[in-house]
C-alpha positions in Angstrom: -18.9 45.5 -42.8 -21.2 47.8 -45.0 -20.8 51.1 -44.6 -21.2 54.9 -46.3 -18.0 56.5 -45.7 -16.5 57.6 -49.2 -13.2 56.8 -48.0 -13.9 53.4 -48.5 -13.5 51.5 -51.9 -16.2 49.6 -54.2 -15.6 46.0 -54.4 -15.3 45.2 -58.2 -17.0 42.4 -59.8 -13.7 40.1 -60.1 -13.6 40.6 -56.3 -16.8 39.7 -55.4 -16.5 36.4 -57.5 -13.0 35.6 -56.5 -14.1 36.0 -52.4 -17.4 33.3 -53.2 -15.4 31.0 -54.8 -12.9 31.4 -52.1 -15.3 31.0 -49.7 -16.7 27.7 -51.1 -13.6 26.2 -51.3 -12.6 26.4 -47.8 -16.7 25.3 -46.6 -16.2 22.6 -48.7 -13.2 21.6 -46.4 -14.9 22.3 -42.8 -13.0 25.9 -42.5 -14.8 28.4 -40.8 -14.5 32.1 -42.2 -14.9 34.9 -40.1 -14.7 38.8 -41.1 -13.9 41.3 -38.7 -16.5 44.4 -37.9 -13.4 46.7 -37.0 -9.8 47.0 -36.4 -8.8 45.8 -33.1 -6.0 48.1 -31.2 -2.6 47.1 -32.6 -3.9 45.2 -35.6 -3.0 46.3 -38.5 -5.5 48.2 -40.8 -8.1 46.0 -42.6 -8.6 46.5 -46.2 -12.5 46.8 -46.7 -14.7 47.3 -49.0 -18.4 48.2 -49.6 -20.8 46.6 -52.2 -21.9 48.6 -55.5 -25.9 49.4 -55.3 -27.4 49.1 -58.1 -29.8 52.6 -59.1 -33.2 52.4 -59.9 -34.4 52.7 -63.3 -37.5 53.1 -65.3 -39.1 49.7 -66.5 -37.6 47.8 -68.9 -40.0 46.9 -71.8 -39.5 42.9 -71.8 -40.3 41.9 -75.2 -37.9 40.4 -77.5 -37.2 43.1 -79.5 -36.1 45.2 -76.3 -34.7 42.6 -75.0 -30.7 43.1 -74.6 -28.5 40.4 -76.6 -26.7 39.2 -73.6 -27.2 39.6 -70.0 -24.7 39.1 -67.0 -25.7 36.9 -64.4 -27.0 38.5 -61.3 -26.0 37.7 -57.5 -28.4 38.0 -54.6 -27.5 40.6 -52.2 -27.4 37.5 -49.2 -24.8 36.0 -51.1 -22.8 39.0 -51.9 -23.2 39.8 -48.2 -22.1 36.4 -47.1 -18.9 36.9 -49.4 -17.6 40.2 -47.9 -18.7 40.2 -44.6 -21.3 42.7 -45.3 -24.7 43.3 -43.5 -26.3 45.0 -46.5 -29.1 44.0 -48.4 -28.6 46.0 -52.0 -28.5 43.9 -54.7 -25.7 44.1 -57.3 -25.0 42.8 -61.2 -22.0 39.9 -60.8 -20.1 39.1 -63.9 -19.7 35.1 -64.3 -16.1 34.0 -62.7 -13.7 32.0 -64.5 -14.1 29.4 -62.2 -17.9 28.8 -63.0 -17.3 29.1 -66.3 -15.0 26.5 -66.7 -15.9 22.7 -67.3 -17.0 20.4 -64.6 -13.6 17.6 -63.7 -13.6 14.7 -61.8 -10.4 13.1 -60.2 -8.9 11.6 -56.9 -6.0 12.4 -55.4 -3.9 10.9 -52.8 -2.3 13.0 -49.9 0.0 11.3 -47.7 2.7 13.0 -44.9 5.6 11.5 -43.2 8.2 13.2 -41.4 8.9 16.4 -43.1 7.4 15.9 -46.5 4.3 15.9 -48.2 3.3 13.2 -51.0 0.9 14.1 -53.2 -0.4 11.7 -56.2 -3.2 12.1 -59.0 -5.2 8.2 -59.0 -6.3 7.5 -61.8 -8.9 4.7 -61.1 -9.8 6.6 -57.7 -8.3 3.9 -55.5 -5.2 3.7 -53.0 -3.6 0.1 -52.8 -1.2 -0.9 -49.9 1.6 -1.4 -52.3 1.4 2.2 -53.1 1.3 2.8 -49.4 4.1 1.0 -48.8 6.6 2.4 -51.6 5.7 5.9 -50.4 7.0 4.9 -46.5 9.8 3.3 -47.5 10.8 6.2 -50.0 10.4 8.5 -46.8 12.4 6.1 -44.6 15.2 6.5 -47.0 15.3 10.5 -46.8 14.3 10.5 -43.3 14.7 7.9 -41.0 13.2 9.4 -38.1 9.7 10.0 -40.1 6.7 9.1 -38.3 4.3 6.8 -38.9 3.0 7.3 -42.9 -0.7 9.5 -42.7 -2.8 9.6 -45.6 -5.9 10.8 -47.2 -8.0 10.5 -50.5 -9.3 13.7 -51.6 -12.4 13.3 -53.9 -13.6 15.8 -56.5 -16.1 17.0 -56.7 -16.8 17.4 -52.9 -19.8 14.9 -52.2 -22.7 16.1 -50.8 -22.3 19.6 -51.7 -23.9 20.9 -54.3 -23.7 25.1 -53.8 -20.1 24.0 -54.9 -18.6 24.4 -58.3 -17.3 21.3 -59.8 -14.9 23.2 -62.3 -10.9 22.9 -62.1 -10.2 26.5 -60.7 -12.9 25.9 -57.7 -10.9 22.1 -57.6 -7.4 24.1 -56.9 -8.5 26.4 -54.6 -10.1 23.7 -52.3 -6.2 21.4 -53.1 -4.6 24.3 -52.0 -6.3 25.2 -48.9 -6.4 21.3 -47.7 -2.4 21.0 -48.4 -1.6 24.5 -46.7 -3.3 23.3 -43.3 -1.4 19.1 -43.6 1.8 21.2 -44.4 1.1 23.2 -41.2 -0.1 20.6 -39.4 3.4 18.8 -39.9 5.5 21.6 -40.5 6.3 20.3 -44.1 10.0 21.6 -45.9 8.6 20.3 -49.4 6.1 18.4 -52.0 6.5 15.7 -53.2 4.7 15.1 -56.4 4.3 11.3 -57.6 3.5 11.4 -61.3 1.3 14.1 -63.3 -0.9 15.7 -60.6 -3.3 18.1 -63.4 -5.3 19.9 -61.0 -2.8 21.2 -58.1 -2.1 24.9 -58.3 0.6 26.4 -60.0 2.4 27.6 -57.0 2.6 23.6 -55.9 3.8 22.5 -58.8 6.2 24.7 -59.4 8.1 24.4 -55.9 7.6 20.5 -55.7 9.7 17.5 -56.1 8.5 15.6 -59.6 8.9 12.1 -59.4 7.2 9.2 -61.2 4.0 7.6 -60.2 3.7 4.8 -57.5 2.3 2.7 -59.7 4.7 3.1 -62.4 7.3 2.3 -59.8 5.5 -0.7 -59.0 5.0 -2.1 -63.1 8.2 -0.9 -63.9 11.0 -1.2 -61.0 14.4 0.9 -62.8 12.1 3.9 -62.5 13.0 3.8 -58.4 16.3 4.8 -59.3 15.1 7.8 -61.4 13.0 9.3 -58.4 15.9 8.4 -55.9 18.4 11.0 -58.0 15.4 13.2 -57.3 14.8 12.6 -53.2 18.1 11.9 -52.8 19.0 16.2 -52.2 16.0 16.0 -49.4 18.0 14.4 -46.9 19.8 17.7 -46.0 16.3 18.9 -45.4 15.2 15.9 -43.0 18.4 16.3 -40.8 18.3 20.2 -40.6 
């Protein structure tokens, strides 16, 4: 919520960029996002913030000589409003994000749950065969016996039909992330499984995941099962705890 009081902080450029992008991510996935007017009794202080306002100057003489060598892009105050909850309509100079500014990717992934665990895979041709299906239940039969019936999904990027979203790797991570966070909660995952190289999972992912190879290396080349069993083998403690 806008508002005068001094107390209150400027949102800085990097904010304002990181919250849109945010923002996208999760619209791109069907997740509303709400912002609260005040703090309800008992709830714990928000942290808000107000938008800069930009001051108004003479007139800018517009020819190329006057012209300034580079410009930053600007933001429309109903965006900027949209991002922080704000009811303001001051405009405000936005620096480019590092998400926008990075290249445009492409890639599929495959997201599958059963029991406890989370199996995540990077397709390379886009497609998910029933073979691949199949290795994945079986693998989390053996580490969990009691695992439900296998769930999957094929995540597509970029997001089709939406085109206010940014096709670039960081926007791609953000919109991974948010999608595994609500599966895990849904359920109530203990850990990742990664199948293979996943490039476009955030850090935080692949750093606490389970790296084992592909499915379809499994499939061409069978003695690689025993690699990722030494590897799932430790998650059975997890499934019966």
């Amino acid at each position: 919520m806008m508002s005068d009081t001094p107390e209150i902080a400027i949102a800085s450029a990097d904010v304002i960029a990181t919250e849109m992008a945010r923002r996208k991510a999760l619209s791109a996935m069907g997740i509303a996002v709400y912002s609260s007017r005040f703090d309800f009794p008992g709830a714990a202080k928000a942290n808000r913030l107000i938008l800069p306002v930009t001051e108004v100057s003479e007139p800018v003489d517009a020819s190329p000589l006057n012209k300034p060598q580079a410009e930053s892009p600007k933001v429309s105050a109903p965006q900027m409003s949209q991002a922080l909850g704000a009811s303001s309509a001051s405009t405000a100079p936005l620096r480019q994000s590092k998400a926008s500014a990075s290249e445009s990717v492409s890639f599929s992934m495959l997201l599958a749950s059963a029991g406890p665990f989370l199996w995540l895979e990077e397709l390379a041709d886009g497609l998910i065969r029933q073979d691949q299906l199949a290795l994945i239940n079986a693998m989390a039969q053996a580490i969990s016996p009691t695992s439900a019936q296998l769930m999957q999904q094929q995540f597509d990027w970029p997001v089709a039909g939406n085109s206010a979203l940014s096709g670039d790797a960081d926007s791609a991570k953000q919109a991974l992330h948010g999608l595994i966070q609500r599966m895990a909660r849904e359920v109530d995952a203990k850990r990742v499984i990664l199948m293979g190289d996943c490039h476009y999972l955030p850090d935080r992912i692949v750093q606490s995941g389970v790296q084992i190879p592909s499915t379809l290396a499994m499939l061409s080349e069978p003695a690689l099962k025993s690699e990722a069993w030494k590897a799932l083998k430790p998650l059975k403690s997890l499934s019966l705890g």
